[in-house]
C-alpha positions in Angstrom: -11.1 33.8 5.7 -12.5 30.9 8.0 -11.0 27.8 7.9 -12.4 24.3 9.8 -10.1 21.4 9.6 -11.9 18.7 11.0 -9.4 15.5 11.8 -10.5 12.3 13.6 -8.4 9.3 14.2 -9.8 5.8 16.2 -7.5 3.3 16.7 -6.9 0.3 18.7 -4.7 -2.6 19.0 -5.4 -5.9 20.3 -2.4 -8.5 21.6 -3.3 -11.9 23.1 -0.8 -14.2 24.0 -1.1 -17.7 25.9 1.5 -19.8 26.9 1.3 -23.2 29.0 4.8 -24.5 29.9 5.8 -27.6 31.2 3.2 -28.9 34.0 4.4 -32.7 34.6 8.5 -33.1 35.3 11.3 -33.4 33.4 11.0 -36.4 30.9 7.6 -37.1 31.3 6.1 -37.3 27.6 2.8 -35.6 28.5 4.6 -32.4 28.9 2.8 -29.6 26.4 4.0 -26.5 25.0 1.3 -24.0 23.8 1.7 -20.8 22.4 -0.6 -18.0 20.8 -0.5 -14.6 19.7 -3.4 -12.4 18.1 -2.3 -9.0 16.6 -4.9 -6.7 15.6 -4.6 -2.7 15.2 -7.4 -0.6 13.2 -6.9 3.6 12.1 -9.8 5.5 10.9 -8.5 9.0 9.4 -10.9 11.7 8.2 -10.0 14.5 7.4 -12.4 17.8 5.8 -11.7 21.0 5.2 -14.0 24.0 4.4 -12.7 27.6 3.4 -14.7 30.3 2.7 -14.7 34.2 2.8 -17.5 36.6 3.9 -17.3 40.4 3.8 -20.6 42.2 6.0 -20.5 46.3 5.7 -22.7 48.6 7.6 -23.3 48.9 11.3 -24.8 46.1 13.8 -25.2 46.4 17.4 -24.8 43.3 19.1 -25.2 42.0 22.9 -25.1 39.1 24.9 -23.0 36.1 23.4 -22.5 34.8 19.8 -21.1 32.4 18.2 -19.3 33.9 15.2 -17.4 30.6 13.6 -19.8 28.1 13.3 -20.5 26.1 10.6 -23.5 23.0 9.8 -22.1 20.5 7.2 -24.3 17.9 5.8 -22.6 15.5 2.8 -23.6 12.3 0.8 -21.1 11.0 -1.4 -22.4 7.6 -3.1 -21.8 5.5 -6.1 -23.4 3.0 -8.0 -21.1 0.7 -10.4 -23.3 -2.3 -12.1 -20.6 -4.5 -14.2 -19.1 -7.4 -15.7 -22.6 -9.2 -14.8 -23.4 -12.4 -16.9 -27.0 -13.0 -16.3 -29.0 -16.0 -18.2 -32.7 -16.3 -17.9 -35.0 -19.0 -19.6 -38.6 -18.0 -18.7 -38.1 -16.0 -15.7 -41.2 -14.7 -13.8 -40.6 -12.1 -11.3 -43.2 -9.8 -9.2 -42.4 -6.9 -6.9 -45.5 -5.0 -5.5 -45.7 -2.5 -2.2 -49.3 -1.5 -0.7 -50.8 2.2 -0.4 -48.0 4.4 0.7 -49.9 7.1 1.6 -50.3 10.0 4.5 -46.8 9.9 5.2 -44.8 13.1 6.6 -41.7 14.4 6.0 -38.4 13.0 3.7 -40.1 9.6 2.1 -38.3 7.3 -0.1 -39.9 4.0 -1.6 -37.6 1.5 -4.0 -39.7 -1.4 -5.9 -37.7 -3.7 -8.1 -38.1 -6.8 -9.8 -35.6 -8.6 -12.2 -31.8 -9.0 -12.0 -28.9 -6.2 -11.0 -31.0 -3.4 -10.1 -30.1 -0.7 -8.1 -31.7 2.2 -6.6 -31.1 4.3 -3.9 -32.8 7.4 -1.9 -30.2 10.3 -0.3 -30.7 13.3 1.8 -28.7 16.0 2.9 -29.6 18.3 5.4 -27.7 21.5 7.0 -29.3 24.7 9.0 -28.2 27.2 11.4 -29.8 29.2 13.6 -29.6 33.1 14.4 -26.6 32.6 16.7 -24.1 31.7 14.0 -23.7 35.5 12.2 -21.0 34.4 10.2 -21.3 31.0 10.1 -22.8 28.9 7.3 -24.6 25.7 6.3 -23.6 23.4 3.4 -25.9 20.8 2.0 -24.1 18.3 -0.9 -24.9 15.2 -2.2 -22.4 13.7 -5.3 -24.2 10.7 -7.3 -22.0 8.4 -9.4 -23.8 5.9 -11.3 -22.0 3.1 -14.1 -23.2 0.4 -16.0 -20.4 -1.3 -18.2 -19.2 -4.8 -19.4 -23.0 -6.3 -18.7 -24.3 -9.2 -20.8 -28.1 -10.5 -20.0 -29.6 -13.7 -22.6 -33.1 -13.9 -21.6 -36.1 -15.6 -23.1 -39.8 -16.1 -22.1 -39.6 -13.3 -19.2 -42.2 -12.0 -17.1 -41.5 -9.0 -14.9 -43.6 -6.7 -12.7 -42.8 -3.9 -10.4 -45.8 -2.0 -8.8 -46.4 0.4 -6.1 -49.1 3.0 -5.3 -48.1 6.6 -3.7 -50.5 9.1 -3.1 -51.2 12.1 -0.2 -47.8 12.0 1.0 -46.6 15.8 2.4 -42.8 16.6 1.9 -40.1 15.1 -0.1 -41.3 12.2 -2.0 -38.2 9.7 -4.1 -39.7 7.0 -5.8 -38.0 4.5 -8.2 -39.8 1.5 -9.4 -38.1 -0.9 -12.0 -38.7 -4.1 -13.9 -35.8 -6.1 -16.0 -31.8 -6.0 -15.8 -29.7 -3.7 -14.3 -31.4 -0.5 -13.8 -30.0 2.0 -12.0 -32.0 4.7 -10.5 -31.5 7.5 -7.7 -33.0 10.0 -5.9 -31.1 13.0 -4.2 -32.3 15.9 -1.8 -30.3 19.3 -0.6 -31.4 21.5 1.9 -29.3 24.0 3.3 -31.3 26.5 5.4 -29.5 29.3 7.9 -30.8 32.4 9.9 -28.7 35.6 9.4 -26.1 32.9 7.9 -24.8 31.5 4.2 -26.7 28.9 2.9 -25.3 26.9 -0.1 -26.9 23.6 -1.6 -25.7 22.0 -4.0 -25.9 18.3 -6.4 -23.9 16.4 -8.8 -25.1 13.1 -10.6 -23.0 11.2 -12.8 -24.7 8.3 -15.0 -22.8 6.1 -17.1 -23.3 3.1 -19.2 -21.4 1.4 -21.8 -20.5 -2.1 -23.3 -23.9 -3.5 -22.8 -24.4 -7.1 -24.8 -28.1 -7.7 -24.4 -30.3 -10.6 -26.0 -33.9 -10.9 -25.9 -36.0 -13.9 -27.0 -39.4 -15.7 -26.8 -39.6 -18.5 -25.3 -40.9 -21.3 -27.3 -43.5 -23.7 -26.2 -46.1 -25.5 -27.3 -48.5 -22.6 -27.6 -45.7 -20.5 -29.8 -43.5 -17.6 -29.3 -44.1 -16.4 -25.5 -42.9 -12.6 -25.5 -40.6 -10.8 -23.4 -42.5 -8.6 -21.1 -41.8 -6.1 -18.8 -43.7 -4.1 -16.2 -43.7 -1.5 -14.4 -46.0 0.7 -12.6 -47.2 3.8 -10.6 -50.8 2.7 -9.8 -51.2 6.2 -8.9 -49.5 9.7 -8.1 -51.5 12.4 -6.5 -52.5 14.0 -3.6 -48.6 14.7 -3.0 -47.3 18.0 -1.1 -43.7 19.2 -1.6 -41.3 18.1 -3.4 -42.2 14.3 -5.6 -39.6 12.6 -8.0 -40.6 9.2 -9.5 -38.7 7.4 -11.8 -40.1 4.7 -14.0 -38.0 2.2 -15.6 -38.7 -1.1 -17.6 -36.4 -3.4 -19.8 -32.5 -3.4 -19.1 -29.8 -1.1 -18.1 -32.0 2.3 -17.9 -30.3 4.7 -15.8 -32.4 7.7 -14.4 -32.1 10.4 -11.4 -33.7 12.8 -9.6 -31.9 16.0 -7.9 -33.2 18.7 -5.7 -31.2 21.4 -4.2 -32.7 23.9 -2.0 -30.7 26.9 -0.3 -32.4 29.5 1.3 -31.5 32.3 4.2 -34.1 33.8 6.6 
């Protein structure tokens, strides 16, 4: 059994004080008394704790040294709450656009949004080891938590676009475009890798929405009814190497995710 208790505390206090006493003699009325005192202390606690247990059989001939209780953590813990939002909108006409985004390397993450309350977000998470660490490990986690409650959106006459292009990108590719009222989107990546090691990856994503009041209406003009219209769009995906997650929203309070976990020993 291998515990690693990890415990880091920063603090600091700050005390100020300035006095001016009596300067002229006694009785004379421009005689000043000035005081001042500034208190400020900060703590940081963190504390994490990993536990695991690892039985190895067999024979192994080893020389030289080696680390044998070493571990490579990598965590994202995020949330996403979207609430009690009043939003009214008479003939609103928004317009979000990106470029190419093209012959990029590596983790890429691209967020396009147009309208009101939107959120998106991009997370990575990435442990290795090497060959030194024979019993060590690597943990890769990333924990989503996404709500939408208690909203209320009254809009009329809208006009919303979202548009981006993403082709011949190599690696991990998040994209989240979205058009209208509080979408919620999310991309997460884990990738634990380890030599002669554990490797464990894992993901959680937790989407919730409720108590939505939404109203939608045409504006009317001269010219008639003018119709509620949202947009969104992917120009083009292709080309891509790796790993690609889009998500595509238009309209109000869509929630959507993407989640990869990857764990793998050499």
């Amino acid at each position: 059994m291998r515990n690693l208790i990890k415990k880091s505390t920063i603090s600091f206090a700050v005390s100020v004080a300035l006095s001016s006493s009596a300067w002229a003699q006694e009785g004379d009325p421009t005689i000043t008394d000035i005081s001042a005192s500034n208190n400020t202390s900060v703590s940081l606690s963190k504390d994490i704790a990993v536990s695991k247990d690892v039985s190895l059989s067999g024979s192994v001939d080893i020389a030289g040294k080696i680390l044998v209780n070493s571990s490579s953590i990598a965590v994202v813990d995020n949330k996403q709450l979207n609430y009690d939002n009043f939003v009214d909108m008479p003939d609103p006409d928004f317009t979000a656009s990106t470029g190419d985004i093209t012959g990029n390397a590596g983790n890429l993450g691209v967020n396009v949004t147009s309208g009101e309350n939107n959120q998106q977000d991009n997370a990575a998470a990435l442990a290795t080891s090497d060959a030194s660490f024979v019993l060590g490990s690597t943990d890769a986690e990333t924990f989503t938590n996404q709500s939408v409650w208690g909203n209320e959106q009254h809009v009329s006459g809208a006009t919303w676009t979202a548009e981006t292009n993403v082709n011949s990108n190599t690696g991990n590719v998040g994209v989240n475009v979205s058009a209208g009222v509080s979408n919620l989107q999310k991309n997460n990546l884990a990738i634990s890798t380890g030599t002669s090691g554990l490797a464990e990856a894992s993901s959680a994503t937790l989407q919730e929405t409720t108590g939505i009041n939404t109203t939608l209406e045409g504006a009317v003009g001269p010219g008639g009814v003018t119709p509620v219209t949202y947009t969104s769009t992917l120009v083009g995906v292709s080309g891509n190497t790796g790993n690609t997650g889009v998500n595509l929203a238009t309209g109000t309070n869509n929630l959507q995710a993407n989640s990869l976990s990857i764990s793998a020993v050499f």
